[in-house]
Each structure stands twice: as C-alpha cells, then as structure tokens.
RODO-2510 file (C-alpha; in nm, 4 decimals, decimal comma):
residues 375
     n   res          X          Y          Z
     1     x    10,4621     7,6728     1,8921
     2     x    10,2551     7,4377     1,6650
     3     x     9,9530     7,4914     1,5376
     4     x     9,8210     7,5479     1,1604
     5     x    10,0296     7,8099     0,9587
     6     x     9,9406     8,0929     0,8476
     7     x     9,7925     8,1680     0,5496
     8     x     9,9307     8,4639     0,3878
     9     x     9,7060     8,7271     0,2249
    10     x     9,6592     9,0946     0,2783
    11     x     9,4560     9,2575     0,5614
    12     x     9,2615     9,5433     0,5036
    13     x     9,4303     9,8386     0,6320
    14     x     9,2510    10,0416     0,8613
    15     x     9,4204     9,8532     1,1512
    16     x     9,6565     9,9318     1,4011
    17     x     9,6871     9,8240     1,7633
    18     x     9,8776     9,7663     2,0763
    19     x     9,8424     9,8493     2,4195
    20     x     9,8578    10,2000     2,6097
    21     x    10,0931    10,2492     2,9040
    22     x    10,1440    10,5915     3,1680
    23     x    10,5131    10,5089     3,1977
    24     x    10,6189    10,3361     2,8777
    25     x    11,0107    10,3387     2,7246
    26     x    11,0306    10,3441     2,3961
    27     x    11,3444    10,2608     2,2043
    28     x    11,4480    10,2371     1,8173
    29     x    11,3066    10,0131     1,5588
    30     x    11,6417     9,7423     1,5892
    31     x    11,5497     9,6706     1,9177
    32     x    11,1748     9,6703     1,9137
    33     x    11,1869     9,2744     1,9377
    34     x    11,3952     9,1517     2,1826
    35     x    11,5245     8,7522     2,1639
    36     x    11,2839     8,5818     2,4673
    37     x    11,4915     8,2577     2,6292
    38     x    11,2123     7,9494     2,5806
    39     x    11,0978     7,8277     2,8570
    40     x    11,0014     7,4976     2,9639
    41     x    10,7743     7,5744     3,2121
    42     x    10,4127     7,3748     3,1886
    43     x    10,2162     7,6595     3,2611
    44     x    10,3826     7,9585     3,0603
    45     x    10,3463     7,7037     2,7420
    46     x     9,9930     7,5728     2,8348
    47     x     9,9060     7,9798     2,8435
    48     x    10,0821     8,0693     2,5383
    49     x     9,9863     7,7703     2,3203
    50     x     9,6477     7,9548     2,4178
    51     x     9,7235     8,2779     2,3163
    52     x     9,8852     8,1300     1,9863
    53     x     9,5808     7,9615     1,9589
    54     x     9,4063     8,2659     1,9842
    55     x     9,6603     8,4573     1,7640
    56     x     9,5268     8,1850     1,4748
    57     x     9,2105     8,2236     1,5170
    58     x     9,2017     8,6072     1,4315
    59     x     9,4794     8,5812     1,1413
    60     x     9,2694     8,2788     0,9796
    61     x     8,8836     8,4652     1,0514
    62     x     8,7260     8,3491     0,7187
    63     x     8,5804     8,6773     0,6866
    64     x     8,9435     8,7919     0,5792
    65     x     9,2058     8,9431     0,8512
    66     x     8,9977     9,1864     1,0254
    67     x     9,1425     9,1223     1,3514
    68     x     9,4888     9,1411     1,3046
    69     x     9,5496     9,3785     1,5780
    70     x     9,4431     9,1884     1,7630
    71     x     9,6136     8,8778     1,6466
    72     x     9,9673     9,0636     1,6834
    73     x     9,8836     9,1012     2,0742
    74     x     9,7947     8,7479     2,0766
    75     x    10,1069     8,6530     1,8918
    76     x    10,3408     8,8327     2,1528
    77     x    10,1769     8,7356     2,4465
    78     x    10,2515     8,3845     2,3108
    79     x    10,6460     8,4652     2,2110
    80     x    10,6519     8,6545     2,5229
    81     x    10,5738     8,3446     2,7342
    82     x    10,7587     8,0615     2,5261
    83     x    11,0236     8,2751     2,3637
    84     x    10,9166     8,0130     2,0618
    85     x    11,0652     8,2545     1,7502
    86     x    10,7585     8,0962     1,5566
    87     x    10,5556     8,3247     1,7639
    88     x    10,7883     8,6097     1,6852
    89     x    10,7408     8,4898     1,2982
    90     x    10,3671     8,5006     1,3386
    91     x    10,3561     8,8112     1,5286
    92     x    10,5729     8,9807     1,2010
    93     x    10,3511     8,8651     0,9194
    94     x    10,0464     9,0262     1,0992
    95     x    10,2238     9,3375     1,1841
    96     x    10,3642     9,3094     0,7909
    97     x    10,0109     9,3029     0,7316
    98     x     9,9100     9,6138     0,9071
    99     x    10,2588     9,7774     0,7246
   100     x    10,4111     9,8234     1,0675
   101     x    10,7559     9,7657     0,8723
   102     x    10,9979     9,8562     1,1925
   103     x    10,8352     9,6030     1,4295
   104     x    10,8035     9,3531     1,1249
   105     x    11,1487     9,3386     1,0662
   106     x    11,2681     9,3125     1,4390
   107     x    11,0501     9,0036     1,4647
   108     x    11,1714     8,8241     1,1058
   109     x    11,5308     8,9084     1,2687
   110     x    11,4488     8,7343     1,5936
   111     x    11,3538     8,4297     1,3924
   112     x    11,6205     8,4237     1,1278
   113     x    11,8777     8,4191     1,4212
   114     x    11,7548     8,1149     1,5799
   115     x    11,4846     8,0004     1,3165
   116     x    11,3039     7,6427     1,4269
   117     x    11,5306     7,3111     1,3501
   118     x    11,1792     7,1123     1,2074
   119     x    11,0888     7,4532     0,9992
   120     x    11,0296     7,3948     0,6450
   121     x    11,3442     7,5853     0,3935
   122     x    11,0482     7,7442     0,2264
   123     x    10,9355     7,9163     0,5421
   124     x    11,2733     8,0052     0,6577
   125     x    11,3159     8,1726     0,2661
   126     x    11,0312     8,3371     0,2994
   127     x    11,0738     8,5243     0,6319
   128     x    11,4237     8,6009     0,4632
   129     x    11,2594     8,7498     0,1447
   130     x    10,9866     8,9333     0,3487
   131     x    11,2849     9,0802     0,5841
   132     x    11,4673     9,1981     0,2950
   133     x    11,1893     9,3492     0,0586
   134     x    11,1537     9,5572     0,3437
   135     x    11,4509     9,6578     0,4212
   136     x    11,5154     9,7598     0,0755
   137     x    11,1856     9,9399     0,0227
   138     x    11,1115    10,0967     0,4216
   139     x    11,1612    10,5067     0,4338
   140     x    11,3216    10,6382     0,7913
   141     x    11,0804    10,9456     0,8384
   142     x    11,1282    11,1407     1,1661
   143     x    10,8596    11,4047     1,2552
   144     x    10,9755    11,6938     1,4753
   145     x    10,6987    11,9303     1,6482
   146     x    10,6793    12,1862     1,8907
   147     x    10,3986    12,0243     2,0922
   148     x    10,4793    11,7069     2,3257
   149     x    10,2434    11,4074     2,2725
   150     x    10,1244    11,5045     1,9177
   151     x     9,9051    11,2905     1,8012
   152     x     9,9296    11,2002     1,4225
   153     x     9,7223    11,0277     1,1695
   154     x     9,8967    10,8550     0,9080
   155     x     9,6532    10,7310     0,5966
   156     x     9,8345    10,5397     0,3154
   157     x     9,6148    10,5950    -0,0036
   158     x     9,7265    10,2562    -0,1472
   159     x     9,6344    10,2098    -0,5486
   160     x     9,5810     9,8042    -0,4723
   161     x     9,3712     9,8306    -0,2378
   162     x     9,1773     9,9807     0,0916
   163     x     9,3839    10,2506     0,2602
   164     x     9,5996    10,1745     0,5242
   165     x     9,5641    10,4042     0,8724
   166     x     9,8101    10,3961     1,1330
   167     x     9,8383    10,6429     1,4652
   168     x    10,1343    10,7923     1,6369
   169     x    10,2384    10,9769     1,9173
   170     x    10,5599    11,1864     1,8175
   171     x    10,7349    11,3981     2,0109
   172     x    10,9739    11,6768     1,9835
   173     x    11,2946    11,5595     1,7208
   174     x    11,1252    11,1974     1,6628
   175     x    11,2623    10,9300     1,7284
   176     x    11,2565    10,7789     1,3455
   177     x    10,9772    10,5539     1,2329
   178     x    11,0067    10,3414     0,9362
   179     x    10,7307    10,3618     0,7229
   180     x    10,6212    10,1932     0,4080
   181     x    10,6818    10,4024     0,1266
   182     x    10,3580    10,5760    -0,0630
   183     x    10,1064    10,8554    -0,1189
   184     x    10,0098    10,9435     0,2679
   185     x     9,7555    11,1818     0,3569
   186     x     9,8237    11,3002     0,7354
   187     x     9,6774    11,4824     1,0502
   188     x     9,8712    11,6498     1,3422
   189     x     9,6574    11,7297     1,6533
   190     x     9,7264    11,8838     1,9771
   191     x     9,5138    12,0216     2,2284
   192     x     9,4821    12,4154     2,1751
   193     x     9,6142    12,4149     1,8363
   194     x     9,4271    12,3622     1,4700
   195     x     9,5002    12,0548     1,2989
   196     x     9,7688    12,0540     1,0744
   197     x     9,6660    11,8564     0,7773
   198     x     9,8702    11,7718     0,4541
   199     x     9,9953    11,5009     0,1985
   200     x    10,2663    11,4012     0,0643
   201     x    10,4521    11,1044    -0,1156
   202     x    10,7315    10,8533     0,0938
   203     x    10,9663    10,7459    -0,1393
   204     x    11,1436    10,4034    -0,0681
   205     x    11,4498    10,3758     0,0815
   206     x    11,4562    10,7758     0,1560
   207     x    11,5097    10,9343     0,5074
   208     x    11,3528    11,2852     0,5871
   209     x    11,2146    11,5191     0,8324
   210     x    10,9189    11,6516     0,8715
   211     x    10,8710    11,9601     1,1343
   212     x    10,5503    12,0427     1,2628
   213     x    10,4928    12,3812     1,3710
   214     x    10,1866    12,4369     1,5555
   215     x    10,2555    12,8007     1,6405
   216     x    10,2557    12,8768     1,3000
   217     x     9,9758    12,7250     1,3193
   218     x     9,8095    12,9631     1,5535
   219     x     9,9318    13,2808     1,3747
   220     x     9,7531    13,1117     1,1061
   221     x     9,4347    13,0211     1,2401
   222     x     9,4432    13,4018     1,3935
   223     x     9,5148    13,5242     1,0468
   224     x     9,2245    13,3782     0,8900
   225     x     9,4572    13,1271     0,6850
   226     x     9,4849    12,7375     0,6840
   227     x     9,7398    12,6334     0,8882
   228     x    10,0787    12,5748     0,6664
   229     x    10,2107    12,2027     0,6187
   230     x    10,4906    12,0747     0,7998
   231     x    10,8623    12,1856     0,6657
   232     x    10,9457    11,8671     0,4425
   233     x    11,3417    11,8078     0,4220
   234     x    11,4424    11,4709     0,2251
   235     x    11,7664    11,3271     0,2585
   236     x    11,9155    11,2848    -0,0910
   237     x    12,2196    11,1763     0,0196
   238     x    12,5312    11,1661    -0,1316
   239     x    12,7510    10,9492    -0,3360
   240     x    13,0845    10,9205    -0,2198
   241     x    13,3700    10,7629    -0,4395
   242     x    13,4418    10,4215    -0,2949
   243     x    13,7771    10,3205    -0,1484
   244     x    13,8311    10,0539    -0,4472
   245     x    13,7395    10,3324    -0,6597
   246     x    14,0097    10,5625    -0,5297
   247     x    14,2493    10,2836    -0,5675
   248     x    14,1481    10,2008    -0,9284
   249     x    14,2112    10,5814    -0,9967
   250     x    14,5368    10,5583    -0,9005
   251     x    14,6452    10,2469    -1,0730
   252     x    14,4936    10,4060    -1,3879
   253     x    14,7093    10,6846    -1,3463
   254     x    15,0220    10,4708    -1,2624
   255     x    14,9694    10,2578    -1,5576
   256     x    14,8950    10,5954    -1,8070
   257     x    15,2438    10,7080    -1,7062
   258     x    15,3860    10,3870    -1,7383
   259     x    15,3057    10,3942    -2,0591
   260     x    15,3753    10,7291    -2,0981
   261     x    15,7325    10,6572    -2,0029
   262     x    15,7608    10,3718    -2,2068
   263     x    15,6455    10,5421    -2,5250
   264     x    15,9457    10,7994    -2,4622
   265     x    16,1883    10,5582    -2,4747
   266     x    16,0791    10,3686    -2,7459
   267     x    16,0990    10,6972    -2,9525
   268     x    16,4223    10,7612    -2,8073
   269     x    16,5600    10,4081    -2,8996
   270     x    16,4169    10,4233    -3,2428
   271     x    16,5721    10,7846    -3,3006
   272     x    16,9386    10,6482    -3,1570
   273     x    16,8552    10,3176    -3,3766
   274     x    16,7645    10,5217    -3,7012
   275     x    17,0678    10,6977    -3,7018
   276     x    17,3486    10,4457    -3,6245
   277     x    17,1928    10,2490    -3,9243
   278     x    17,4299    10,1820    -4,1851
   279     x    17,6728    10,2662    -3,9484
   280     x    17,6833    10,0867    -3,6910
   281     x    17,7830     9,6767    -3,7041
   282     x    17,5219     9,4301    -3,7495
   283     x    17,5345     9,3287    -3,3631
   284     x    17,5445     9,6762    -3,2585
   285     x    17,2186     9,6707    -3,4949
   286     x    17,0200     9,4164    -3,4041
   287     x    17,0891     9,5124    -3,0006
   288     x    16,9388     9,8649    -3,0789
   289     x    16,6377     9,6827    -3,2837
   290     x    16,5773     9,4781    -2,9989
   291     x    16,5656     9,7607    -2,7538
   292     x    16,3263     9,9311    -3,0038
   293     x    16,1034     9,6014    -2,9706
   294     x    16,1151     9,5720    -2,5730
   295     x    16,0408     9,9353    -2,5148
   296     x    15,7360     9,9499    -2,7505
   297     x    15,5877     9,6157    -2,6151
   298     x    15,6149     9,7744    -2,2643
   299     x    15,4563    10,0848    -2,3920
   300     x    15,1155     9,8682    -2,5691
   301     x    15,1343     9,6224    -2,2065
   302     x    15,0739     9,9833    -2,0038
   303     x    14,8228    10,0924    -2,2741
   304     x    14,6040     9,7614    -2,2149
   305     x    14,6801     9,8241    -1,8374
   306     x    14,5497    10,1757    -1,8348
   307     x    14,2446    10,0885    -2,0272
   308     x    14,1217     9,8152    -1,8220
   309     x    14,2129    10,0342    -1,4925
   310     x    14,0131    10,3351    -1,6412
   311     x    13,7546    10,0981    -1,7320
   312     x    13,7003     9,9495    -1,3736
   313     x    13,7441    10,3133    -1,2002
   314     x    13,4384    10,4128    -1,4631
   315     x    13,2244    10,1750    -1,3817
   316     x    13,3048    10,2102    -0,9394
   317     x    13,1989    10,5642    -0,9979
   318     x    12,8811    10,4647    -1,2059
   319     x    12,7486    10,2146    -0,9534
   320     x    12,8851    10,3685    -0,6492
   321     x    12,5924    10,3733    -0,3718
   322     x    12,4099    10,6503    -0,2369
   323     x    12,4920    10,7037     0,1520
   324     x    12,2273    10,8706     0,3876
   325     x    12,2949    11,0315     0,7147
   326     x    12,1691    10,7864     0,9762
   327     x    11,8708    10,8382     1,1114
   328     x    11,9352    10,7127     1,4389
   329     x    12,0174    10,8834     1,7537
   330     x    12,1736    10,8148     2,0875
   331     x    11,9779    10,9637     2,3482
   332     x    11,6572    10,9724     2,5231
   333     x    11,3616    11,2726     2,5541
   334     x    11,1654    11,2065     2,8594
   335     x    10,7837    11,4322     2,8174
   336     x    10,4769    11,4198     3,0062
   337     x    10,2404    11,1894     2,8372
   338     x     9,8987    11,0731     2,8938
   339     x     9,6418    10,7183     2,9489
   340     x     9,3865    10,8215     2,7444
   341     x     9,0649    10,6663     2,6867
   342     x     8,7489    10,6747     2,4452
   343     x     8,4171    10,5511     2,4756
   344     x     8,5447    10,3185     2,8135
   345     x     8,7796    10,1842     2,5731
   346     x     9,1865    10,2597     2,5697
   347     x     9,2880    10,4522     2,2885
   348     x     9,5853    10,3149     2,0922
   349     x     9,8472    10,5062     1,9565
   350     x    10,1899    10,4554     1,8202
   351     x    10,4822    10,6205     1,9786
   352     x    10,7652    10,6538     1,7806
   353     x    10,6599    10,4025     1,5438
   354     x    10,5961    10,1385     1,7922
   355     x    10,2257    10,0244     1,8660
   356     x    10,1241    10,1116     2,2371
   357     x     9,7824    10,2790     2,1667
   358     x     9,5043    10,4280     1,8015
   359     x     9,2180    10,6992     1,8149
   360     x     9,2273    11,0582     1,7520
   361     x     9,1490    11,2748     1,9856
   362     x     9,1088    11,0488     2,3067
   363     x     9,0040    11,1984     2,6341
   364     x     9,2764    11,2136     2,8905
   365     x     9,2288    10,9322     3,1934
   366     x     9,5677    10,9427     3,3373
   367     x     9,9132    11,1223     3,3225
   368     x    10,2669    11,0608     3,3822
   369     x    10,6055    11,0278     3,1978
   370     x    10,7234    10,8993     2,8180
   371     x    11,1108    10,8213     2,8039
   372     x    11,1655    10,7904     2,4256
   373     x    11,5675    10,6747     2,3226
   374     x    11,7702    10,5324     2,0978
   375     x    12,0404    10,3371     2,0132
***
C-alpha cells in the first residue's frame, strides 16, 4: 500500500472495536491474522488504497488517535483486499495501540514473514522489536464461567496514562486471551445474575485462570452479600533441569571419580615408592617416581575437570527457564450467542480476545450459534 506512514504515539485507551456477527468462528490468537495472497486486480486495489486511505486518516486525526477502532477496520478491509502486509503492519500498530496484544502480534508476524522489498530496515526492526516486547511481556489469561455469552469489562488502570477499556464475550473454559499485563479492574455480566465485579493485577509473561461463578453469585445476592470474585489460579510454573544440565551433572560426576581414582593410585604408588627406597636400584627408582608423577598429574587434570563441570552444571540450574503449561487447547465449544444492538448501533464485543463487537449490556437483536476453537 503507499501512502504516508504512520506516526507512532499512544491512543487513549478507552477504545476497542470490530464488527458483530450471529454465526462467527473464533479461533486462537496464532491464527487471528491469516497471510492474504495480493492481488492484482484494479478494482480490489482502487477499493483498498481507499480504505488505507481511510485507515490514515483516523490513525493521523490531529486531535490525537481517537479513532483507532476505527482505523483497525479500515486497515483490514485494506489487507483484506490487497493482501499488501503493510496493511497488516498498519492494522497491528493501531490494534498495539488499543493493547489488543494477540491480534497485534498475528499481524507483525504476517509482515515479518513476507515484509515489503522497498521497506525501510528501520521499519522492518521496529515491527520486530514491537513483536517481541510483546511477546515477552503478554499474560495468557483464560476466564471460565458458568454462564454462556458472558459479557466482561476489562479496565486497565494504567499509571502513564488514561485507562485502557476493552470488552469480551467469554464463554465456558475460555479460549485464552492475551492480555497486556497490569492493574485491571473488571465486570462480569449475564442476564439474571448480579455483576461480578473485582480487581486484580496481570503479571507479564504469567498464564492463569480465572472462574466465574455466577451461581455463587445468586446464593450471594439471596444472602444479602456481594457477590464473591472469580477463583484466581496463576500458573507459576515450574523449572525443570535442562537436558545440558543433566549432562553436565554427569560429566561432573565422571570427572570427581576420575579423580577420585587417580588420587588412589597416586597414594598407592607413593606408598610402594616410599618403601622400596634405598632398596630398590636407581632404575627401579626413578620408574616408581615417575609413576608417582603421572598418577598425581592425572589426579589435579580430573580436579580442574570436575570444577569446571560443577561450575557449568551450577550455573544451567541457576538460569534454567521457567516452563508454563500451555494455554492452548485443541477443540471447539459451539454456544448460542446473540446480534445485539444499542441505541440503533451494533454493540462490539470481544470474543475470546478477538474484536467482533464493545458495550455492556446491549439489547438482544438477533440469535444464533458461536463456534469458539483452537489450535
């Protein structure tokens, strides 16, 4: 696509946005984008150098990035219709923008694999940084309820700035979102049942699960209590000794016994030395002495060995990485899900992390099916 780049600063953050759907398929965040084959059709580039156009126009508003909902639709109408991974680019630095880190980092990989031959290194570094910081910061959080189609306000009460709101639809056993790590204040609705609402702090890099129990809820509510926050359970994970770590173990080991070994029968030649001198002939002498000297240099080789093994093995177990169960699933849940509108307007929500609609508590305008899966 050409056009004028983007200029990168932060958008305030009570944006989210997409598209609502009766029959929508929803599937993890590494396949969100999809690679698009260019085209080189007039009229699909004629539309979606408008639409990129378009996508510019609401990044770039002088008034600051107020519209960057609405320039991420823009955006992937555009890479929809060209397949240009500039688009794709584009389309990631807004949703960066609205910290919509799965999505984000689908699009930076559909650019990185096939990034533009006339794009500038410093572009092509920075989609690699942006891709990266977020992959090393994004938290896999997967929210579990007992109510289909729960809607759920996510608020990110940032320190630098305006918070950051994003919707969802979740259903029951997630799928995972990733989310940018942070103090988050949310909101669980569902028709019949109190809102659930609690906050918490999303560490970086951590998986967890969050359950939300709306019939506890109820007892609650019919108790006279508040209704109790969602069962938080973090992944620590574990740190498992490496294989080279293993290895190193066992060399260490191997070279403490060579020594071992040595040292024996250095003793044992010095002791059979000791007592045939000054009995013994002077070659019978100086082949014992030289024994002595062989056995004892073996001895300090397997000591140096050993140290520098146990050394190594230390510092694999000191560094070793900390492994998470994944967070992703194979499967699908298919539950009844709703078009739902507000004020004539389609709500947007999220559903499992992915924009397709955003308001809470919408009025239902149509019905039909949500197959959510995984891969």
């Amino acid at each position: 696509m050409h056009g004028s780049v983007l200029r990168r600063q932060r958008a305030p953050g009570w944006l989210a946005g997409g598209a609502s759907a009766a029959l929508a398929m929803v599937l993890s965040h590494s396949a969100l984008a999809q690679p698009v084959t260019p085209t080189k059709d007039p009229k699909a580039l004629e539309e979606a150098k408008k639409h990129w156009e378009a996508g510019q126009a609401f990044y770039n508003d002088p008034s600051g990035h107020h519209n960057c909902e609405e320039a991420v639709k823009e955006f992937g109408r555009a890479y929809e219709l060209s397949g240009s991974v500039k688009a794709a680019r584009a389309r990631g630095i807004c949703e960066m923008e609205l910290e919509q880190d799965g999505p984000a980092m689908a699009d930076f990989e559909v650019y990185l694999a096939t990034p533009p031959k006339d794009a500038p290194p410093d572009e092509i570094a920075q989609v690699k940084s942006d891709d990266q910081r977020l992959k090393t910061i994004v938290a896999t959080v997967t929210f579990q309820t007992d109510k289909p189609n729960t809607r759920l306000t996510a608020v990110h009460m940032r320190a630098d700035g305006p918070a950051i709101t994003n919707h969802y639809v979740v259903n029951p056993n997630g799928p995972p979102m990733k989310m940018h790590p942070g103090q988050y204040s949310f909101t669980a609705q569902s028709d019949g049942a109190p809102d659930i609402t609690w906050q918490t702090e999303i560490q970086p890099s951590s998986q967890s699960t969050k359950s939300i129990d709306f019939a506890a809820a109820l007892k609650a509510q019919a108790a006279g209590k508040p209704p109790p926050p969602p069962v938080d359970t973090e992944d620590q994970g574990t740190r498992p000794m490496p294989i080279a770590g293993w290895v190193m173990g066992g060399v260490t080991v191997a070279c403490l016994g060579g020594m071992i070994t040595a040292g024996v029968l250095g003793l044992k030649a010095k002791s059979t030395y000791d007592a045939q001198n000054g009995k013994a002939s002077t070659a019978t002498l100086t082949s014992l002495r030289k024994d002595v000297t062989t056995k004892n240099m073996v001895s300090d080789i397997f000591l140096g060995l050993t140290v520098a093994a146990a050394v190594t093995t230390t510092v694999l177990i000191i560094t070793r990485p900390t492994v998470h169960k994944s967070a992703t699933k194979t499967g699908f849940i298919v539950a009844p899900t709703v078009l739902a509108r507000q004020g004539g307007e389609p709500s947007r929500y999220m559903v499992g992390g992915d924009v397709v609609s955003g308001r809470a508590r919408p009025e239902v305008d149509g019905a039909g099916l949500l197959m959510l899966g995984s891969f």
